[in-house]
N, C-alpha and C positions, 0 to 999 in steps of 0.2 A: 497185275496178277489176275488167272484166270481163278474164276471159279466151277470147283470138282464137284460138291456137291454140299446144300444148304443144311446144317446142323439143325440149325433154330433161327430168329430171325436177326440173333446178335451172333452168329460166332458159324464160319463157314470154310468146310475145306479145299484148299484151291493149288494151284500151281503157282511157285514161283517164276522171275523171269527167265530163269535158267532151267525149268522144268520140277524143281523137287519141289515135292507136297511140304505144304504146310496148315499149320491152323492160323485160322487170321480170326479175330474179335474185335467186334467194335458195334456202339448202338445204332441197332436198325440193320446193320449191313446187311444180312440173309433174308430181308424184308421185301416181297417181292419179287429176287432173283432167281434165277435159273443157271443152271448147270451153262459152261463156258461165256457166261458176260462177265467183262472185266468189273473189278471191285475200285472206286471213286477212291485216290490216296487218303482225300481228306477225313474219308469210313474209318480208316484204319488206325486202332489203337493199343493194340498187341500182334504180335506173330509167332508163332510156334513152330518151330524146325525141329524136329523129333527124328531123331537118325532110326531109333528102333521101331519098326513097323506094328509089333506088337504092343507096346506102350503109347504110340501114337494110335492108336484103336481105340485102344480103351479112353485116351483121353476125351477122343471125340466123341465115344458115349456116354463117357463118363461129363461131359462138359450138355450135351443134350438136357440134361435134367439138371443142369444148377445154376440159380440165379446168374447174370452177368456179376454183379459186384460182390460177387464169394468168389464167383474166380477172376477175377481184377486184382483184387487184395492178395489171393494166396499168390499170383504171378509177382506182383508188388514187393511182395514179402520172399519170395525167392531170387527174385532182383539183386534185393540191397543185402543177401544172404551172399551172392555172390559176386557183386558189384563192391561192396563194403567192407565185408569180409573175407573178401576173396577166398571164399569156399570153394572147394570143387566136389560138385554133386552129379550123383546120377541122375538122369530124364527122368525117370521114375517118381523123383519128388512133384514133378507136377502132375500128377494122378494122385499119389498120397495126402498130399498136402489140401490139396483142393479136396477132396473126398473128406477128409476129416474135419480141415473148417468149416463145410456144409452142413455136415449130420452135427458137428459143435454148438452151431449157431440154431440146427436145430431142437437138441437139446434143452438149451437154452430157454427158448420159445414155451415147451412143454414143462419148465422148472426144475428139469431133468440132470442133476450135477454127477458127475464121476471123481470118485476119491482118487488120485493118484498115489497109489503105498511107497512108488518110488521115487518120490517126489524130493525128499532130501540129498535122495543118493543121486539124484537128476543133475542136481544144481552143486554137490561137491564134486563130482569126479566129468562132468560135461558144465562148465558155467559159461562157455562160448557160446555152446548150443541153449543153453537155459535163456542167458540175455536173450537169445534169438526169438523164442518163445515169448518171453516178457513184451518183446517190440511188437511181434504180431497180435496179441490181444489187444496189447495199444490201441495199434493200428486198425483193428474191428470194434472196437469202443467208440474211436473218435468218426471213425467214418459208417456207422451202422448204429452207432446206440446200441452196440448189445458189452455188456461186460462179462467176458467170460470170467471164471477163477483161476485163481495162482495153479491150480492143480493144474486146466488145460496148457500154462505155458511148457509145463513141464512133458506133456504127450507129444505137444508139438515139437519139444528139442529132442525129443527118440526119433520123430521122421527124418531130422536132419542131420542124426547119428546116420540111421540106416543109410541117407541118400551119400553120404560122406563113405563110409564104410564099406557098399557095396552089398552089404547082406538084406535081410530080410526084416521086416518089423518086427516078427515075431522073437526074432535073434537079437535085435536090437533093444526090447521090454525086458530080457535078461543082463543082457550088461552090466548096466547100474549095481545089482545084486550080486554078479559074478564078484564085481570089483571092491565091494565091500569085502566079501568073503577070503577074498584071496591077500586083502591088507589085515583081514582077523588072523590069517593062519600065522601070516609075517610077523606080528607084533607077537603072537603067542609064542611062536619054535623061536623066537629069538628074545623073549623078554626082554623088549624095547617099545618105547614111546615113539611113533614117527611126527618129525617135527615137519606138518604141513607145510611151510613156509620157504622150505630149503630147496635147492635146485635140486638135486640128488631126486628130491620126493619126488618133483613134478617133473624130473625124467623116467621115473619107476612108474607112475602113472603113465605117462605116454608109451610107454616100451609096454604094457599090460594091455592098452586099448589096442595097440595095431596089434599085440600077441593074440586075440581074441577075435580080431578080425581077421587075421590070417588062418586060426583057427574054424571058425564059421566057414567061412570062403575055402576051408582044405587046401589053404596055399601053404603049410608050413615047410620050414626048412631042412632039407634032408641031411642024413647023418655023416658029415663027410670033416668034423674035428676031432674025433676021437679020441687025439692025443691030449690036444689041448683042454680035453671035457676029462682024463683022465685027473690032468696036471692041478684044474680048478679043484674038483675035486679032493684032491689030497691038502691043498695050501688050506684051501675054506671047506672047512667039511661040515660048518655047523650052517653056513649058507646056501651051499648044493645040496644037504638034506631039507633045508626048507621048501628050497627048490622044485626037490620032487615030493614034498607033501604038495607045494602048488600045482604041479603037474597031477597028480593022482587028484585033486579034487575037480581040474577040467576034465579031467579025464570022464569021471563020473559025473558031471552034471552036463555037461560038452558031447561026449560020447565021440572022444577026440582023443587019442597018445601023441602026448610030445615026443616028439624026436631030442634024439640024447642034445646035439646040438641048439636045440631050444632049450633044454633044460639047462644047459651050459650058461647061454645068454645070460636068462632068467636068474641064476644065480651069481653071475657078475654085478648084475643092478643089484640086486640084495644086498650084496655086499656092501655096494656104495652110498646102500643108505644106512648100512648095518656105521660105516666108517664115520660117517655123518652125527651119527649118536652118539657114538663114542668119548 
């Protein structure tokens, strides 16, 4: 690998051997070097291939200013995110992630704690992403002495909502809350107890997260069953009106209209956890 140009004296942008840029990190490597001297394999102990020019920018300034072993760990931790879990995340998590374990750990330092308010709804309706969170404070505990809080593992399972998801952090600090909201209106228009435990539920929950991420992302589906959204309708009327009180409350907090056809959807699962309780 050549080197493009030296970040800091641990983390340096350079050419692969087939010509694409990447970020290479390792101790000492940018120590010294100059723009097109090859980089020693045995330097080398990350690499970064960043397809997006724009997110591979900010990484290499964003990686300028923060420690090597905060961003060692956040790669570490996006690793076994995707190695383990076999997640599939946007590039974007390494800028996010690494950014927020740094100011975390900074934080920290200054006895500086953040309440997470959505902390419970973090870990009931995302507990994939929550475990993931629980592992990365671990993981800064055991290898840096710092102990962050239960609260931090819960901010760090929103970054790998977003990165999952495709939307934005800011889109993604609402979720949690949307999803309460939308299982409050359920259990009320239909005076029922939803039993956590049952497939039904935790299809109704998966069908609500991608419903809200295709909502955020304006990929919803367009109007094209009409008949069939007539038919639901009429058989389940007390589930299609649920339906669109759920509709009407994205609407308003989303500043999103579901298409008839979503609303269709949305009131099939209702049904099948309405059948569920039954």
């Amino acid at each position: 690998m050549t080197i493009e140009k030296v970040i800091n004296n641990n983390i340096v942008s350079a050419f692969d051997e087939i010509g694409r840029e990447v970020v290479v990190m390792g101790c000492g490597i940018g120590f010294g070097s100059r723009p097109g001297a090859k980089i020693p394999e045995d330097k080398i102990e990350k690499i970064f291939r960043i397809e997006s020019g724009s997110v591979a920018d900010q990484f290499k300034e964003l990686l300028a200013g923060v420690p090597l072993e905060h961003a060692k760990i956040s790669s570490d931790i996006i690793s076994y995110a995707k190695g383990t879990l076999k997640l599939k995340l946007n590039q974007s998590i390494y800028v996010t992630l690494t950014d927020h374990i740094n100011f975390a750990i900074a934080r920290y330092a200054k006895g500086i704690n953040l309440e997470n308010a959505l902390l419970w709804e973090i870990k009931r309706f995302y507990p994939q992403e929550y475990e993931l969170g629980k592992y990365a404070i671990t993981q800064i505990k055991e290898r840096l002495k710092v102990e962050l809080p239960e609260d931090e593992a819960g901010f760090i399972a929103l970054h790998f909502v977003n990165a999952e998801y495709g939307t934005n952090i800011r889109d993604a600090l609402r979720f949690p809350n949307q999803m309460k909201e939308i299982l409050e209106i359920v259990t009320r228009e239909l005076g029922i107890k939803l039993d956590e435990g049952t497939l039904h539920y935790e299809r109704f929950i998966t069908h609500m997260k991608f419903l809200l991420q295709r909502v955020y992302r304006k990929e919803l589906l367009p109007d094209e069953e009409s008949d069939l959204a007539d038919m639901i309708s009429q058989k389940y009327p007390k589930e299609f009106a649920c339906s669109k009180k759920v509709a009407d409350y994205i609407e308003k907090t989303a500043e999103c209209r579901l298409s008839g056809e979503e609303v269709m959807y949305l009131a099939i699962h209702i049904r099948r956890i309405t059948m569920a309780e039954e």
